[in-house]
C-alpha beads as a LAMMPS data file, in Angstrom:
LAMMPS data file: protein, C-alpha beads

136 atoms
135 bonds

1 atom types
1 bond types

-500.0 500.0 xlo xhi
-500.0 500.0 ylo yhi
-500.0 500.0 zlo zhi

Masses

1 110.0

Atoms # bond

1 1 1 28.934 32.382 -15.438
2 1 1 27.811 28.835 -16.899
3 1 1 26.290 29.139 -20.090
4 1 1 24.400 25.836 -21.718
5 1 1 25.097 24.985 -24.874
6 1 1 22.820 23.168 -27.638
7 1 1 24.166 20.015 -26.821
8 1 1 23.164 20.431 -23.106
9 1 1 19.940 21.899 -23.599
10 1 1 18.803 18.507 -25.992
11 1 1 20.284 16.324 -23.689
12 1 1 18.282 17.741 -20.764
13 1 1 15.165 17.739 -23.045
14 1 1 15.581 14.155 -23.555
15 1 1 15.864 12.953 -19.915
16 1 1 12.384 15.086 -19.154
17 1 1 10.804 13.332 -22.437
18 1 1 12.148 9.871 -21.364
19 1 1 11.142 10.112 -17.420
20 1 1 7.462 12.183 -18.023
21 1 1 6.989 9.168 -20.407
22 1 1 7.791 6.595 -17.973
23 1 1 5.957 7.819 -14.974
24 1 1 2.735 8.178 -17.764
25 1 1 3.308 4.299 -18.541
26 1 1 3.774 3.306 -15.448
27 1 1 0.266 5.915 -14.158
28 1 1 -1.312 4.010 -16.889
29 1 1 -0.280 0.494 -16.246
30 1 1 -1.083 0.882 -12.469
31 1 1 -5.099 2.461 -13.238
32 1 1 -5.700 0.324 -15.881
33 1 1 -4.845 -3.094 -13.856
34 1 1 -8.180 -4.696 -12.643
35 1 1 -7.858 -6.655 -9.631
36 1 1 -10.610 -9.018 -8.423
37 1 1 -11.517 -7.519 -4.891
38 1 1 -11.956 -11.299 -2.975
39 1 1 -8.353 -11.612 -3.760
40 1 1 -7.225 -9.245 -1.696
41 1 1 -6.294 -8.325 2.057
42 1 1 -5.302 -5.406 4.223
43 1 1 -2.766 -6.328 6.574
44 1 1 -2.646 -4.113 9.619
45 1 1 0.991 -4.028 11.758
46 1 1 1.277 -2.464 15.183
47 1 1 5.074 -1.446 16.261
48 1 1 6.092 -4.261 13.289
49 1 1 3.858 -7.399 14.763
50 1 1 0.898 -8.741 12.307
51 1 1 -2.041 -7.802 14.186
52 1 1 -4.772 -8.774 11.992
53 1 1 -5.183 -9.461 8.491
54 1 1 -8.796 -9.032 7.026
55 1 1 -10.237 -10.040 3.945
56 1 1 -11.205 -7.055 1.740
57 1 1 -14.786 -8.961 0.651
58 1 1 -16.989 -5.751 0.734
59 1 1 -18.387 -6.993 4.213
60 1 1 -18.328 -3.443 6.201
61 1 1 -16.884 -3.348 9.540
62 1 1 -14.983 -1.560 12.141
63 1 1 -12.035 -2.388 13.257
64 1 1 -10.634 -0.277 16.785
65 1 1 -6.696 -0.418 17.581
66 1 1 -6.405 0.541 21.147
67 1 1 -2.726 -0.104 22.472
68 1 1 -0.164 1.671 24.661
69 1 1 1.123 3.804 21.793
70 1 1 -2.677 5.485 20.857
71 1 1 -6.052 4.675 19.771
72 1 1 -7.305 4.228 15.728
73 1 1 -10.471 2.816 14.174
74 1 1 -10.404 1.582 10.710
75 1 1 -13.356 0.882 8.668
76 1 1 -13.823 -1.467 5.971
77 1 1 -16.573 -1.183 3.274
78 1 1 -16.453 -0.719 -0.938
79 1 1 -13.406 -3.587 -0.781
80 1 1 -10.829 -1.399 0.662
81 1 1 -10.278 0.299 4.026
82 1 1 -9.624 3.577 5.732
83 1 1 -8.624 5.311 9.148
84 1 1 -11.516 7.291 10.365
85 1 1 -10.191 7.751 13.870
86 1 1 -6.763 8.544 15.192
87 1 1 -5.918 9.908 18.411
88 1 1 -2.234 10.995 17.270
89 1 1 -1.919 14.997 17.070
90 1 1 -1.374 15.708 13.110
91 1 1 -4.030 12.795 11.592
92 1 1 -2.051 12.387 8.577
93 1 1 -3.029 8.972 8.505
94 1 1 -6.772 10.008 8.320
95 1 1 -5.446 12.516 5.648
96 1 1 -3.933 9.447 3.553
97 1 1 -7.386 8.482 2.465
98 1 1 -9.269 5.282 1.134
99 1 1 -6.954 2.770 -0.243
100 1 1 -8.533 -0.650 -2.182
101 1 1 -5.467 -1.257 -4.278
102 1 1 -2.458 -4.049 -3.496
103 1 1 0.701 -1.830 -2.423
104 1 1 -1.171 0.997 -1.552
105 1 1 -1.132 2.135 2.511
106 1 1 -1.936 3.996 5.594
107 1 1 1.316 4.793 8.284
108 1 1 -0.031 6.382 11.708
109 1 1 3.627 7.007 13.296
110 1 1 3.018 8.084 16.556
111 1 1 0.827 5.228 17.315
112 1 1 3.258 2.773 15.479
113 1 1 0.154 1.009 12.919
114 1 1 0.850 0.265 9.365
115 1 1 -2.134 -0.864 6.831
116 1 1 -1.196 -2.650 3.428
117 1 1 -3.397 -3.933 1.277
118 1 1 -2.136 -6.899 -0.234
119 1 1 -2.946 -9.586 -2.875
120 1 1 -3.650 -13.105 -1.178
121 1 1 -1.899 -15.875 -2.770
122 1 1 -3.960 -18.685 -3.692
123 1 1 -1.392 -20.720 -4.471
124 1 1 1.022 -21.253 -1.306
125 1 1 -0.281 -24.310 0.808
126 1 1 -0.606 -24.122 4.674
127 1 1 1.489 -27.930 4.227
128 1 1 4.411 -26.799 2.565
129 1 1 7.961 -27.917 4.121
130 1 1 10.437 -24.857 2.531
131 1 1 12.173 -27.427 0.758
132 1 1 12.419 -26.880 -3.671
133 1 1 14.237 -29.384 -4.729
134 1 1 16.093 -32.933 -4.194
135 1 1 19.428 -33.324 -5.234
136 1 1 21.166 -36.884 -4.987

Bonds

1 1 1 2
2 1 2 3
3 1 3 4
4 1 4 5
5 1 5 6
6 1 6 7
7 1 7 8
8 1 8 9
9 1 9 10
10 1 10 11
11 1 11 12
12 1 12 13
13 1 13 14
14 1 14 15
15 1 15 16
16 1 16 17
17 1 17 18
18 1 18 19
19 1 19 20
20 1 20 21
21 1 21 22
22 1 22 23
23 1 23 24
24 1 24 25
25 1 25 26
26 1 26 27
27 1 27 28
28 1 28 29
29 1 29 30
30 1 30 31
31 1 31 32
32 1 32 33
33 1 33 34
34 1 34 35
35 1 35 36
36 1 36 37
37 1 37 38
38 1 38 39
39 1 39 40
40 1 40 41
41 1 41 42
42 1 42 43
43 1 43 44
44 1 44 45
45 1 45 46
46 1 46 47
47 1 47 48
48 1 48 49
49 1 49 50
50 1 50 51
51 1 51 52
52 1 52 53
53 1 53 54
54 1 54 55
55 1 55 56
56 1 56 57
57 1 57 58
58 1 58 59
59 1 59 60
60 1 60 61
61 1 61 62
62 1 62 63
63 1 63 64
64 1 64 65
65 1 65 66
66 1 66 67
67 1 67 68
68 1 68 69
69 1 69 70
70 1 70 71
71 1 71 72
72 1 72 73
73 1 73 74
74 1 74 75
75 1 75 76
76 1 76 77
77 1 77 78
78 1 78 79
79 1 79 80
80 1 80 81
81 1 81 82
82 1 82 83
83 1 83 84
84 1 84 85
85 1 85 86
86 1 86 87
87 1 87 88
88 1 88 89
89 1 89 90
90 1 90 91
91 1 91 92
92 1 92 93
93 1 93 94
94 1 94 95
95 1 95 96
96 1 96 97
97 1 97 98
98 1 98 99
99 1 99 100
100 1 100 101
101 1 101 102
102 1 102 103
103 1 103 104
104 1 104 105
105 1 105 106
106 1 106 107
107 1 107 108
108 1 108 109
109 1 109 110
110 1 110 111
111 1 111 112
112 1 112 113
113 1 113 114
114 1 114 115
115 1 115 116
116 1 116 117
117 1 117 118
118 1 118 119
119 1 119 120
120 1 120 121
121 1 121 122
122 1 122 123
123 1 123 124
124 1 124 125
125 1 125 126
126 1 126 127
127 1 127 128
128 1 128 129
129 1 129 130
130 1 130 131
131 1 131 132
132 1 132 133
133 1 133 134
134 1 134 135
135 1 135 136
């Protein structure tokens, strides 16, 4: 029979301190973040393509997704987005919810659609070549 000994019993007290503390930082670091809501995007995938990417500006619309793989409406309203329709046979990805925050998402499977919400970049210009740097 395997019997712990002190030494084993502080070590595996130590790992639970060290990773409940970590997941509370990192709980904390990801509520307390504000993000400004005109910055950001959902980007909705169907079967891995970019279908459409829409500004999350508060502006409240409906958005259907009829393809060969199913049917799904998502709305958009209070700067985020959700699935309110699916015609796939669980609905998890009605389960998943309202989402308004950059790396959070919806996945329908069956019908092959993917929502991320994203933070736009300002910064990247429509002219720019892919080059960094000239050497000589």
């Amino acid at each position: 029979m395997f019997k712990l000994k002190r030494g084993d019993i502080l070590l595996i007290t130590v790992l639970i301190l060290v990773g409940t503390l970590w997941l509370g930082l990192r709980y904390y670091n990801e509520k307390t973040q504000v993000y400004d809501p005109s910055s950001l995007s959902a980007v909705i995938t169907v079967d891995g393509n970019l279908y459409e990417k829409i500004p999350l500006d508060g502006r409240e619309q409906n958005i259907e997704i009829k393809t060969e793989y199913g049917h799904n409406i998502l709305k958009v309203f209070d700067n985020g987005i959700q699935m309110v329709y699916a015609d796939c046979p669980k609905k998890i990805s009605m389960a998943m919810g309202f989402i308004s925050r950059p790396n959070e998402s919806i996945v329908c499977v069956p019908n092959r659609i993917f929502v991320e919400v994203v933070k736009n970049q300002s910064n990247v210009t429509d002219t720019d070549d892919g080059i960094d740097a000239y050497v000589r």
